[in-house]
N, C-alpha and C positions, 0 to 999 in steps of 0.2 A: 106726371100724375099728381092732381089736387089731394090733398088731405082735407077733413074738415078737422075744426078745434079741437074737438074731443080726440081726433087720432093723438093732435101736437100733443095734448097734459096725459094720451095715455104715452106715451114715447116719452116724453121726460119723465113720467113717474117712474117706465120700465127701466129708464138709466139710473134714475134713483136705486131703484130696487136690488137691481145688477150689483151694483156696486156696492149695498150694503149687504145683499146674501153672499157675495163672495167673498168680502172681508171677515165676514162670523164665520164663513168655512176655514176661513184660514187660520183666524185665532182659535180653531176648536184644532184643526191641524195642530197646532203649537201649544195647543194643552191648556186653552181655555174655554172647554167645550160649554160653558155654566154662561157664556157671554151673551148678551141679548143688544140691542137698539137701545131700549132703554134705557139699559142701564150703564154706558156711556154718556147718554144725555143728564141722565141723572149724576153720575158724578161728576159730569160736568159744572153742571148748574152746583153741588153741595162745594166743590172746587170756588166756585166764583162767589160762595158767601150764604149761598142755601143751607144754615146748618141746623135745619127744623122741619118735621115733616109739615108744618102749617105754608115756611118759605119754600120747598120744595113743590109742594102741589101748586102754590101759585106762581112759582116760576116755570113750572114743565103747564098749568093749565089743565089739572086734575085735583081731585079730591085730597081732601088730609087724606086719607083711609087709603085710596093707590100707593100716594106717596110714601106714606107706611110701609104699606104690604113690599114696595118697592126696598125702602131700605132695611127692609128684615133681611131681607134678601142677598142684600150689597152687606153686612155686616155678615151673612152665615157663611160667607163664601169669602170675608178677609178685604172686603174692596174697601169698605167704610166702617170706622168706628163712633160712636156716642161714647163722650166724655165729657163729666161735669164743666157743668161755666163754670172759672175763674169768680165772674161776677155777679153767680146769682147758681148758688149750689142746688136750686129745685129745679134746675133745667139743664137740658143734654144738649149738649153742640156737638153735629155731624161734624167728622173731617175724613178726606180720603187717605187712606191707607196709602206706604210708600208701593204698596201690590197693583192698589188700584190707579196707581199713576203708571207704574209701569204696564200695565193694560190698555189705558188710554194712550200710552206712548207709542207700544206697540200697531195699535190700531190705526194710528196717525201714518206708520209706516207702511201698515200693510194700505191704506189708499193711496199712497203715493207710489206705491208699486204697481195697485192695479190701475194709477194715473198711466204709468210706463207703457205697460199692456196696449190701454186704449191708443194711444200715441203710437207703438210698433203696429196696431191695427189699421189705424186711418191715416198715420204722418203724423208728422211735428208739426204742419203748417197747417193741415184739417183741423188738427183738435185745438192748436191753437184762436183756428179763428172761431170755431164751436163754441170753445170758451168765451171770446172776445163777445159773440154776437147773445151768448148769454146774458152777460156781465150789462150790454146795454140795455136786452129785456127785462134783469128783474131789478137789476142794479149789483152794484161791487160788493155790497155790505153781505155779510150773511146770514142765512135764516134766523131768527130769533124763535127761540122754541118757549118763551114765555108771554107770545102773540096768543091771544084766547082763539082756540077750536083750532089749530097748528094740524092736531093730529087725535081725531075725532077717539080713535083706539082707547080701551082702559092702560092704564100704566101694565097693570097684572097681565096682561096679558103676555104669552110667551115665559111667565115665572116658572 
């Protein structure tokens, strides 16, 4: 049975999807029901040196004012804090809370659990070669979420 393209980006979006609605099920299982897409991505990105909502909107590819609204959010719920610079006392540098590492840590495991899944699903040599024949279509590297239009979505959305 042929597919056309549109089925193949809807089927990899659906694996996308899968796997990230069932990891927010699971971190809300385990008592981080407040968890979003987002805001993983985001403290990702404030992790890797985004520590300003002006760095943050142009590393996720959204507005200051998302970016904002984003880390109001990450700060009310303990993921991230604003603390004066050192080197320049009129200004707040993001950093993630030791909470919000242990969330992102968390989550790290829980995909690698629902990796397991998929693997008891199809085999160890199906998914590995799924994987392999991926890795040659988009390449090895992984997405970069500070590519402009990544993810057309507001940040806010899901707050």
């Amino acid at each position: 049975m042929s597919r056309s393209g549109a089925d193949l980006a809807l089927l990899l979006l659906g694996g996308f999807r899968a796997l990230v609605d069932a990891a927010i099920d699971e971190l809300a299982r385990r008592g981080h029901e407040d968890v979003r897409p987002v805001h993983d991505f985001a403290m990702r990105a404030i992790a890797a040196g985004a520590d300003s909502a002006s760095a943050l909107g142009r590393h996720l590819s959204v507005t200051k004012q998302s970016a904002a609204r984003t880390i109001a959010v990450l700060q009310d719920r303990g993921y991230v804090t604003s603390e004066t610079d050192p080197r320049d006392a009129r200004r707040k540098r993001l950093q993630v809370t030791p909470l919000g590492f242990a969330v992102m840590r968390e989550g790290e495991a829980i995909f690698d659990e629902l990796r397991e899944r998929w693997q008891q699903q199809i085999g160890a040599a199906e998914l590995a070669t799924l994987e392999k024949h991926l890795t040659a279509l988009v390449g090895a590297r992984p997405v970069r979420f500070d590519t402009p239009g990544w993810n057309a979505r507001d940040l806010s959305e899901g707050l």
